[in-house]
C-alpha positions in Angstrom: 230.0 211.5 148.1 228.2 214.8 147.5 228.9 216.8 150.4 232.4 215.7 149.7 232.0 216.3 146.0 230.9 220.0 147.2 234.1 220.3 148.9 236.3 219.2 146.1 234.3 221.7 143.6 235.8 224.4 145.7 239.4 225.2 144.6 240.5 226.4 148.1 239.3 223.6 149.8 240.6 220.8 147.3 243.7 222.5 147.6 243.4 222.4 151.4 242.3 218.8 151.2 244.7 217.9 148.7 247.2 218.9 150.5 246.5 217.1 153.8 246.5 213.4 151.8 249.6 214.2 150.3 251.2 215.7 154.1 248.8 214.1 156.4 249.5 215.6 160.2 250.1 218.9 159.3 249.7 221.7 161.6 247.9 224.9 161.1 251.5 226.7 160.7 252.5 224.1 158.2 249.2 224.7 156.2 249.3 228.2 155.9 252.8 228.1 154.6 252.2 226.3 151.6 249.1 228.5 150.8 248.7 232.7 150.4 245.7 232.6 153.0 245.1 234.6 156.4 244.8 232.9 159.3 241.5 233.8 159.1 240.7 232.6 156.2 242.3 229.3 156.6 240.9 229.1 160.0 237.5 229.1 157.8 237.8 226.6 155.4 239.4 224.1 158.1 236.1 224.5 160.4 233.8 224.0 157.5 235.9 221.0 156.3 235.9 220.0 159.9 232.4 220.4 160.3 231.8 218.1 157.0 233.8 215.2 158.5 236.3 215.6 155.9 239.0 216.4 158.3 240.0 215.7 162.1 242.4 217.7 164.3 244.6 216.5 167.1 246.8 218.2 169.6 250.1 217.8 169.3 252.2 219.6 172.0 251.0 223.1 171.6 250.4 222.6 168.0 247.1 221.5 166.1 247.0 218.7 163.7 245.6 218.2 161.0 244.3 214.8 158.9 241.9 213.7 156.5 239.3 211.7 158.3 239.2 208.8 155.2 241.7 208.9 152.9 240.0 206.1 150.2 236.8 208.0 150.2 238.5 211.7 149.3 241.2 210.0 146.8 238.2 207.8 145.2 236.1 211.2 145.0 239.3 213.2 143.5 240.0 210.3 140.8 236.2 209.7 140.1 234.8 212.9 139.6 238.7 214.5 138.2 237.2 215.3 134.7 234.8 217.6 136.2 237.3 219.3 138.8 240.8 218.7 136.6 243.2 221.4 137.2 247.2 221.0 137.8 246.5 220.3 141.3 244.0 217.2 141.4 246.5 215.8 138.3 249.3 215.8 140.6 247.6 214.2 143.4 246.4 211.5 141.5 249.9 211.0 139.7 251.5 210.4 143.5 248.4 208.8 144.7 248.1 206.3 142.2 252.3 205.4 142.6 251.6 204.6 146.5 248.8 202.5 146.0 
């Protein structure tokens, strides 16, 4: 939970994560399209949040994929720890989150 918790601290990469639980299998095109990032910069935050095992990446014809490695574990950090990381984002989430479960 805490190197995920560091993760979700991080506003660019709880958005990022966000994000990929609500539009799991997203390519990199599809990412950077919702967000006002270089490539370069996203590029960044998706290797270090590949690198924490919070994500995974496929190939998908010539695109990359991307999908968050455990779903529970991220949503049950997100709703745990929200009154220490609340912003309109992680409200939202847990909003839709809470209506599929």
């Amino acid at each position: 939970d805490r190197e995920i918790l560091s993760f979700v601290k991080i506003r660019t990469s709880r958005n990022i994560i966000i994000f990929l639980l609500l539009h799991p299998d997203s390519s990199f095109k599809e990412i950077l399209g919702q967000f006002h990032f270089t490539k370069g910069a996203l590029s960044f935050h998706l290797k270090k949040l590949l690198h924490a095992n919070i994500i995974t990446k496929m190939k998908r014809e010539k695109e990359t994929i991307y999908r968050i490695k455990d779903e529970n574990a991220i949503s049950q950090v997100l709703i745990t720890y929200q009154s220490g990381i609340i912003d309109e984002t992680v409200s939202g989430f847990i909003d839709v989150w809470t209506k599929i479960l």
